[in-house]
C-alpha positions in Angstrom: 68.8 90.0 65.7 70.8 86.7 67.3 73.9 87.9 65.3 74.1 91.4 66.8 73.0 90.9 70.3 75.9 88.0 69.8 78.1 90.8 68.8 77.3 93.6 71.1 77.8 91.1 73.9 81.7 90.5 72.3 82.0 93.9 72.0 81.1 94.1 76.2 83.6 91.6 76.9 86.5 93.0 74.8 86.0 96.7 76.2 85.7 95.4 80.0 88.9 93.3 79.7 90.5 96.5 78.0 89.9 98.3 81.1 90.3 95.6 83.6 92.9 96.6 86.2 96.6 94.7 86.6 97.1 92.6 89.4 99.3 94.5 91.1 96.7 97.3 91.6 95.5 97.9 94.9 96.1 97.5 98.9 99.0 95.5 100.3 100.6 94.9 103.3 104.5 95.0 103.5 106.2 92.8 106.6 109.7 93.1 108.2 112.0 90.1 107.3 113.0 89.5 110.4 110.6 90.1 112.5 107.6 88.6 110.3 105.8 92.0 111.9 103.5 93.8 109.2 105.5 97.1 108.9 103.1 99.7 106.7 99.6 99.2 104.3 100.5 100.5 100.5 98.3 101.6 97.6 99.6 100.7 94.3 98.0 102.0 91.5 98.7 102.6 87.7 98.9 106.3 86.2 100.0 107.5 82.9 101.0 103.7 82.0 103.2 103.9 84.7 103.3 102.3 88.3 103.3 104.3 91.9 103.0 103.0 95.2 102.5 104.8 98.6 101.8 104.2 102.4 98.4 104.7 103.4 99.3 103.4 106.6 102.4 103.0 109.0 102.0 100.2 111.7 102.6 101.4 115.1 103.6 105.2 114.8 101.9 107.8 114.2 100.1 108.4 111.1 101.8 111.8 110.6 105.4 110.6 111.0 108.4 111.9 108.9 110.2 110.2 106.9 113.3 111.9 109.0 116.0 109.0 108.0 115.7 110.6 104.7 118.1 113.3 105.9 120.6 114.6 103.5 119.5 112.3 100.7 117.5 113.2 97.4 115.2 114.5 96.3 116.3 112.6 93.4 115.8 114.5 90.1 113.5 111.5 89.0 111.5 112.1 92.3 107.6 112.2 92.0 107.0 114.3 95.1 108.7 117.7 95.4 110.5 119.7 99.1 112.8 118.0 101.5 112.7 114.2 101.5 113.2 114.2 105.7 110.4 116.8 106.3 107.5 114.4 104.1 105.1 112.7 105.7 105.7 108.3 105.7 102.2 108.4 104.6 100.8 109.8 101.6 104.3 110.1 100.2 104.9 108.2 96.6 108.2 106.2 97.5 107.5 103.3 94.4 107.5 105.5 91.5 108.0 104.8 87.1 107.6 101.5 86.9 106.9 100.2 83.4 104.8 97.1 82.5 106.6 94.4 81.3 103.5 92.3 80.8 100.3 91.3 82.9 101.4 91.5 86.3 105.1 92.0 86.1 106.3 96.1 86.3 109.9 97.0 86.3 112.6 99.7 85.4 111.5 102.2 88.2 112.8 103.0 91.8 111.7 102.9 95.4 113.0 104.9 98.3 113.1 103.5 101.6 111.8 106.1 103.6 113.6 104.8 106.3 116.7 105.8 105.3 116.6 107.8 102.3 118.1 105.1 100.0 116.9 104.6 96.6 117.3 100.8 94.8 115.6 99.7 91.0 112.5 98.3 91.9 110.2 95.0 89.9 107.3 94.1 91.5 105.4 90.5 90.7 102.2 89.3 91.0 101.8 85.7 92.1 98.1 84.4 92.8 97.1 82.1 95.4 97.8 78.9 94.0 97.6 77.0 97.6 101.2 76.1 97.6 103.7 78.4 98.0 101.8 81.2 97.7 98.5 80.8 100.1 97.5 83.9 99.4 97.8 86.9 96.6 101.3 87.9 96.7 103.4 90.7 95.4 106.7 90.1 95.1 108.7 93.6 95.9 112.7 93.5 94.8 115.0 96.0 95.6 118.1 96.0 93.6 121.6 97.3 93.2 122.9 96.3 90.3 122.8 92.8 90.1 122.5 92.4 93.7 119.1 92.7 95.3 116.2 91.5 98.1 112.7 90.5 97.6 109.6 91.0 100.3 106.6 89.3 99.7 103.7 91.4 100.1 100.0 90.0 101.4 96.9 91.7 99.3 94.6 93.4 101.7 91.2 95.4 101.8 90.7 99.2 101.9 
């Protein structure tokens, strides 16, 4: 009886860590570079073993904003979201979109739009957990890249 409650329990434990979520999953809040001012709140979330990410919030416009920079760019063919790019809505829209894991906290080879201006870049996004030095906080890393040139914001985890 000790042996198989000893192995159901293993069994528990390897199919909750199966389904444990990456560490990228969830609410973030993205900041301007300059300004230090938090720009928008994100959901990122895994589907079909790939990576999305959209705005669930916009700081200080209106929630029902377009995305009206996008004018006369896209909608890329890859595009998750189908119509005009300029007539979506900021929020709601899926501007992170395809990336594939690369391994536990690391997803690459997809794009992001700014919905700013319409502009698409390869995105990789990092996890890096609070480890009281540079990082005080859970941190995702979000790099934007043409070609071999590219920018990283750091991202600060948040609540729903």
């Amino acid at each position: 009886m000790k042996q198989f409650i000893t192995l159901f329990a293993a069994a528990v434990i390897a199919a909750s860590a199966c389904f444990a979520a990456d560490p990228v999953e969830g609410y973030w809040e993205s900041y301007d570079d300059k300004t230090g001012q938090k720009t928008a709140s994100w959901l990122v979330y895994v589907e079909n073993d790939r990576v999305f990410g959209k705005i669930v919030a916009v700081a200080g416009q209106p929630q029902d904003v377009k995305a009206t920079g996008c004018k006369g760019k896209g909608p890329y063919s890859d595009f998750p979201e189908k119509g005009t790019m300029s007539e979506m809505t900021s929020v709601g829209t899926r501007w992170i979109y395809n990336l594939v894991k690369q391994s536990e906290g690391v997803w690459a080879k997809g794009k992001v739009v700014d919905p700013n201006d319409g502009n698409r870049y390869a995105c990789r996004m990092t996890f890096h957990a609070a480890d009281g030095k540079k990082y005080k906080t859970e941190t995702l890393e979000m790099r934007g890249e043409i070609g071999i040139f590219g920018r990283s914001q750091y991202w600060q985890r948040v609540t729903k």
